[in-house]
C-alpha positions in Angstrom: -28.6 -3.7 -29.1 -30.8 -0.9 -30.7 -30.8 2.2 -27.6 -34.7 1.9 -28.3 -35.1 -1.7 -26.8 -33.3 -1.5 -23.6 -35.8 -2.6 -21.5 -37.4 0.0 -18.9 -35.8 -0.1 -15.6 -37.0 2.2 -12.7 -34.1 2.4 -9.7 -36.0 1.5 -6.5 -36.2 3.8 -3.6 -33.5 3.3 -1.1 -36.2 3.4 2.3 -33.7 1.3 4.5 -30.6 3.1 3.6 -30.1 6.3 6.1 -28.0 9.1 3.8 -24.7 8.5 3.2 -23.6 11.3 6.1 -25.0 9.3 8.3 -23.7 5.6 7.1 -19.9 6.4 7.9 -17.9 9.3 9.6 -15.1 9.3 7.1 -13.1 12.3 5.3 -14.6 10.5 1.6 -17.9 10.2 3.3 -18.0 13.7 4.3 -16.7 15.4 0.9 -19.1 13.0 -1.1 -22.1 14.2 1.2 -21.6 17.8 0.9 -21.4 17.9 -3.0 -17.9 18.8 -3.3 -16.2 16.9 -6.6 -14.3 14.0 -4.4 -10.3 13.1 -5.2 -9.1 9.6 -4.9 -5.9 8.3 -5.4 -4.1 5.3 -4.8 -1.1 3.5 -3.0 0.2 0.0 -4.2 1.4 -2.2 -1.1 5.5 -3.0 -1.7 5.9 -7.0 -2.5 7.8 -6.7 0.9 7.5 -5.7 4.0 9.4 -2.7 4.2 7.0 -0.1 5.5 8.9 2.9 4.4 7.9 2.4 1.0 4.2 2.6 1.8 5.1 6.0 3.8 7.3 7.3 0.7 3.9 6.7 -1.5 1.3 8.1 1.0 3.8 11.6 1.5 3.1 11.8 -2.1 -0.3 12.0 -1.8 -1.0 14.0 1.2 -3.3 17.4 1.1 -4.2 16.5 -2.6 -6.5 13.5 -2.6 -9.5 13.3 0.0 -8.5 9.6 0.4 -6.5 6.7 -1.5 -7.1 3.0 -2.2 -4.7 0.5 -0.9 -4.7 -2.5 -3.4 -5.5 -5.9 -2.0 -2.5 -8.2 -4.2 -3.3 -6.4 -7.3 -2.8 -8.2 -10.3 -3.0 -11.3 -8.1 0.6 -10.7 -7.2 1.3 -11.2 -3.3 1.8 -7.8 -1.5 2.2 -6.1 2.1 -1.8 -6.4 3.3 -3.9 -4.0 2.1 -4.6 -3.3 6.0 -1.4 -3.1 7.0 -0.7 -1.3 5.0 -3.8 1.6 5.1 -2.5 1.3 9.3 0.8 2.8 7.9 -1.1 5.0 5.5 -3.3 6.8 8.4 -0.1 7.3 10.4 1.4 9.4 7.6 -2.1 11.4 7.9 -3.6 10.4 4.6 -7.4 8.2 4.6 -7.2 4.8 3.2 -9.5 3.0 1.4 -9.2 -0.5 1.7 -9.5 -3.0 -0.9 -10.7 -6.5 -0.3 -10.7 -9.3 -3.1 -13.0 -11.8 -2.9 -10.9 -14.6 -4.4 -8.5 -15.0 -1.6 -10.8 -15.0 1.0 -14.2 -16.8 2.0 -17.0 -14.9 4.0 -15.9 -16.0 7.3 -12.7 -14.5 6.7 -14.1 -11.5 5.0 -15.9 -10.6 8.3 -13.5 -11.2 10.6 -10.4 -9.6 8.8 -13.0 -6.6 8.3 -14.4 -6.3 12.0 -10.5 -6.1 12.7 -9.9 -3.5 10.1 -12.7 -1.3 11.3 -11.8 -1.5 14.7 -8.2 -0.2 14.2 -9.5 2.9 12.7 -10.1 2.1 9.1 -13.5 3.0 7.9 -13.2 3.1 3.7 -13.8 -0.5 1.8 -13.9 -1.5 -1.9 -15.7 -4.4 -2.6 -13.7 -6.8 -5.4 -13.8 -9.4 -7.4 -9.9 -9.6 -7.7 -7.9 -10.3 -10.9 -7.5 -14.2 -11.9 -4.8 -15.7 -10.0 -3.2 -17.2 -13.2 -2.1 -13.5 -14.0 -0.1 -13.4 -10.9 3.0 -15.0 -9.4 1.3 -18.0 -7.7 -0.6 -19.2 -10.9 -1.4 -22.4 -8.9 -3.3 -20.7 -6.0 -6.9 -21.7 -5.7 -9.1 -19.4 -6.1 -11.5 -18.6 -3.1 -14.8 -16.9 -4.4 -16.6 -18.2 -1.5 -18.9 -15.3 -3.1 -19.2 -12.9 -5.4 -18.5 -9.0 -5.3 -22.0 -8.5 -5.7 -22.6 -10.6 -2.8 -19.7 -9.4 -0.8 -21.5 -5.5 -1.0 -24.8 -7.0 0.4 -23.1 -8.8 3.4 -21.1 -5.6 4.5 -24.6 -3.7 3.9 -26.4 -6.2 6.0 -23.4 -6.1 8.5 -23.6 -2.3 8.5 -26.8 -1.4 7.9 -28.6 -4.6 9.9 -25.8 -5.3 12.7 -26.0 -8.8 11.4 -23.0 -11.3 9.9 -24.3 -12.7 6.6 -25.4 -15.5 8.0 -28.1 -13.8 9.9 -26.7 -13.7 13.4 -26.8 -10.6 15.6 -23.0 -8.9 15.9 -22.5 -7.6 19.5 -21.8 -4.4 19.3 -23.5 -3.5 15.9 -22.0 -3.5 12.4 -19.1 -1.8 10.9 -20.1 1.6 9.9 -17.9 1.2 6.0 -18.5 3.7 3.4 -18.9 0.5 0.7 -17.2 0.8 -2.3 -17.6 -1.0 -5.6 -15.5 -1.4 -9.4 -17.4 -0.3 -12.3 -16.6 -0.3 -15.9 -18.7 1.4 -18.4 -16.9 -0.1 -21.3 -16.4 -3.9 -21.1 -18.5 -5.9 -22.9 -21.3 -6.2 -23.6 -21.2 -2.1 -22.6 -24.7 -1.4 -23.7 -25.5 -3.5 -20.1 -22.9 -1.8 -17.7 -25.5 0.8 -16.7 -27.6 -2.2 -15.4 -24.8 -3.6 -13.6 -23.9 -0.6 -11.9 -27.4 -0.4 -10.6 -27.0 -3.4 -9.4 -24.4 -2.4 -7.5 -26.2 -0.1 -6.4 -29.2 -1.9 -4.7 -26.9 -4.5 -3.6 -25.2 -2.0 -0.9 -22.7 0.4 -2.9 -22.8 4.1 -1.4 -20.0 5.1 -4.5 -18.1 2.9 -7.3 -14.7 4.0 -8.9 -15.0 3.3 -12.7 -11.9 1.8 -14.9 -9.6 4.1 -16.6 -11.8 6.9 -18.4 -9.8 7.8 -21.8 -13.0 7.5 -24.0 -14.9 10.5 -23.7 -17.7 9.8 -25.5 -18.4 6.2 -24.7 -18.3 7.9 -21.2 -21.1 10.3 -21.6 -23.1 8.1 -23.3 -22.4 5.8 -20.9 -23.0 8.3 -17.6 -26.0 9.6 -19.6 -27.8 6.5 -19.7 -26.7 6.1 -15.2 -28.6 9.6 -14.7 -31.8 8.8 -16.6 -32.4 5.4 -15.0 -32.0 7.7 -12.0 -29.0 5.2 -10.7 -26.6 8.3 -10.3 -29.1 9.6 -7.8 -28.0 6.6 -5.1 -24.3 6.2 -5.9 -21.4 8.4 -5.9 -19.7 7.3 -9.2 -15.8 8.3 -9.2 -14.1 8.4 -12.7 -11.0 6.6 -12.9 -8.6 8.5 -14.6 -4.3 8.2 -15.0 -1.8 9.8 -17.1 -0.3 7.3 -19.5 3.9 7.2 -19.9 4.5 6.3 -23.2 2.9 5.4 -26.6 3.8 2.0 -26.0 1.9 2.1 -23.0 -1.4 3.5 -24.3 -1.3 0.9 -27.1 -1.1 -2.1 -25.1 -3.9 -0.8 -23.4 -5.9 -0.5 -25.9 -5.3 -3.8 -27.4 -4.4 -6.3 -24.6 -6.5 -4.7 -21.4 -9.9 -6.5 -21.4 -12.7 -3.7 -21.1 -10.3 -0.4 -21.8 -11.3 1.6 -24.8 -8.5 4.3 -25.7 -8.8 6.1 -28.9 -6.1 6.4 -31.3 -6.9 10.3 -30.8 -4.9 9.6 -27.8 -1.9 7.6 -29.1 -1.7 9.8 -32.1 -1.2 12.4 -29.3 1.3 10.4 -27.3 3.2 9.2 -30.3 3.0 13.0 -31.5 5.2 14.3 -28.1 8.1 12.6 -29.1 8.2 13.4 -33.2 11.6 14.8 -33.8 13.5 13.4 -31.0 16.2 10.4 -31.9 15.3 7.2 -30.5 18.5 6.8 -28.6 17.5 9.4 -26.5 15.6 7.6 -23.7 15.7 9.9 -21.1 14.2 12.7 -23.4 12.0 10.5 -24.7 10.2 9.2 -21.4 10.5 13.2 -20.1 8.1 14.1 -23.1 5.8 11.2 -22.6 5.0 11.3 -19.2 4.8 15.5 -19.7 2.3 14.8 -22.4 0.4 12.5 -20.7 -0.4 14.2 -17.4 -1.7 17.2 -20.1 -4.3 14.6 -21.2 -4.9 13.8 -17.7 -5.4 17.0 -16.8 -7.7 18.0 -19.7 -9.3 14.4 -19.0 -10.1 15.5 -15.6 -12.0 19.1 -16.7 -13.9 17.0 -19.0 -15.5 14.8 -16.4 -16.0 17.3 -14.0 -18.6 18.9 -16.3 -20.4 15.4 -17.3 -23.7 15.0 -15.1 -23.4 12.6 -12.3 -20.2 12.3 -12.0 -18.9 13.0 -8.3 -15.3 12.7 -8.6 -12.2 11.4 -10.1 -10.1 8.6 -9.1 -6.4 9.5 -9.9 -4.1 6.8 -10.7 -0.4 7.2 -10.8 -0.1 3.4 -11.7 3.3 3.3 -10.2 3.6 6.6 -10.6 2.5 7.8 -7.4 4.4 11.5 -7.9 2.2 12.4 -10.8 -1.0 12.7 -8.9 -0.5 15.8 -7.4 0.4 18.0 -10.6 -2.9 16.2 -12.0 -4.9 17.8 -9.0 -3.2 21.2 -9.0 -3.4 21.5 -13.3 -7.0 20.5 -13.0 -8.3 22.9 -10.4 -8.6 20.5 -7.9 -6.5 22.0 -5.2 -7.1 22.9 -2.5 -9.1 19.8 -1.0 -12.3 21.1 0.8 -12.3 20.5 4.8 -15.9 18.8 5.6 -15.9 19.5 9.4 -18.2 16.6 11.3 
């Protein structure tokens, strides 16, 4: 579509919506309120219930991210619960955010699993779609989608916002007080309509989204560019995802088998580049120059975004690699995090 015939689009003004200082007392709350450039990170659940391997990842992370997500079965693989584990998180110090997936779960157990969550302590939530379960290792589970993520950001702003359950009925007590998080990716297709989604998002109850990986820099301006004229960037936080790639192998399965990733061979000519001259049998040399490349990308990535308009922070992650994130913050400037008193 021709830049000239998107259709006009005006954001409407948020009257009901108090500012986001005031929706939810958390650490990300706090550091996206006063302007500083927010750090996110994030902490994959074991597929166990071991909870020393949660601890091990969230040490890891402490004093360089402002808080970090705690997947919800990623990749539709079962996992320790992503409120257990952000429980175990918060006792090792570190803020969780916690994601919730709407295909395992309908909207009575959305709201109940949530009231629990917030009452324990946890105050940070990403709103999900979840990945299909037939990419996972229960292919036959049923999906739930009871409703949608756009859906699932209006209840928990009604339930916030409104004390009231989505059905309409009063909650003793009043609502959650969330910060509501939402996914957003500025390059799957049709791309030339993401912005619109994202404002979406943005009426529908999300106070900050967390893009997909960000390795195209300028399908990302173009892309945040359009966000800050429709005025969208003005009523959501929007995080750049951002993670330092392994191996050449890696970068080029993501740019031809992940749905929605753009990564330009700029980037795998790079990768492919860090290990010219060392012998193929030599593994261990091999993967030491890779993943040294790749956090210099990541790093570089990261100065990059910082200087794009409307962007209010990075999302950092390790992808399994949990001890790369700090390096990432430290090369990029990003250390130390700022300490928003209440």
């Amino acid at each position: 579509m021709n830049m000239m015939n998107f259709p006009a689009f005006t954001m409407p003004e948020n009257t009901n919506t108090p500012p986001i200082a005031e929706r939810c007392d958390s650490n990300l709350a706090r550091v996206l309120a006063s302007g500083e450039f927010a750090v996110t990170g994030e902490v994959g659940p074991p597929k166990g219930h071991d909870a020393e391997v949660v601890r091990t990842k969230t040490r890891l992370l402490l004093d360089c991210v402002d808080a970090a997500n705690v997947t919800d079965n990623q990749a539709a693989v079962v996992r320790m619960s992503s409120i257990a584990a952000g429980l175990i998180m918060m006792e090792e110090g570190l803020e969780p955010i916690i994601q919730m997936t709407c295909r395992d779960r309908n909207r009575l157990a959305m709201q109940s699993d949530l009231l629990g969550a917030y009452a324990l302590g946890l105050k940070n939530l990403l709103c999900l779609s979840g990945d299909h379960q037939s990419c996972g290792n229960h292919p036959g589970a049923k999906n739930v989608h009871d409703i949608d993520s756009m859906q699932f950001l209006r209840m928990m702003k009604e339930m916030r916002d409104e004390n009231k359950f989505q059905c309409g009925e009063e909650i003793a007590g009043g609502g959650p007080r969330f910060l509501i998080g939402g996914a957003a990716n500025p390059f799957a297709d049709p791309a030339e309509w993401r912005p619109y989604r994202l404002a979406k998002k943005a009426i529908a109850g999300a106070d900050f989204v967390q893009t997909q990986l960000v390795y195209d820099m300028e399908r990302f301006r173009e892309y945040m560019k359009r966000v800050v004229d429709m005025g969208v960037a003005e009523q959501i936080k929007i995080i750049a995802g951002v993670g330092p790639l392994k191996s050449t192998g890696m970068a080029k399965f993501m740019r031809d088998r992940i749905p929605g990733m753009s990564v330009p061979d700029a980037i795998i000519d790079r990768m492919a580049g860090a290990v010219e001259g060392i012998d193929t049998d030599k593994k261990p040399e091999r993967a030491t120059a890779w993943k040294a490349e790749g956090i210099k990308i990541c790093i570089e990535q990261v100065q990059e975004i910082r200087e794009i308009d409307g962007v209010a922070g990075v999302h950092i992650m390790g992808i399994e690699w949990e001890e790369a994130i700090r390096p990432i913050a430290e090369g990029a400037g990003l250390l130390p995090r700022p300490i928003i008193k209440v």
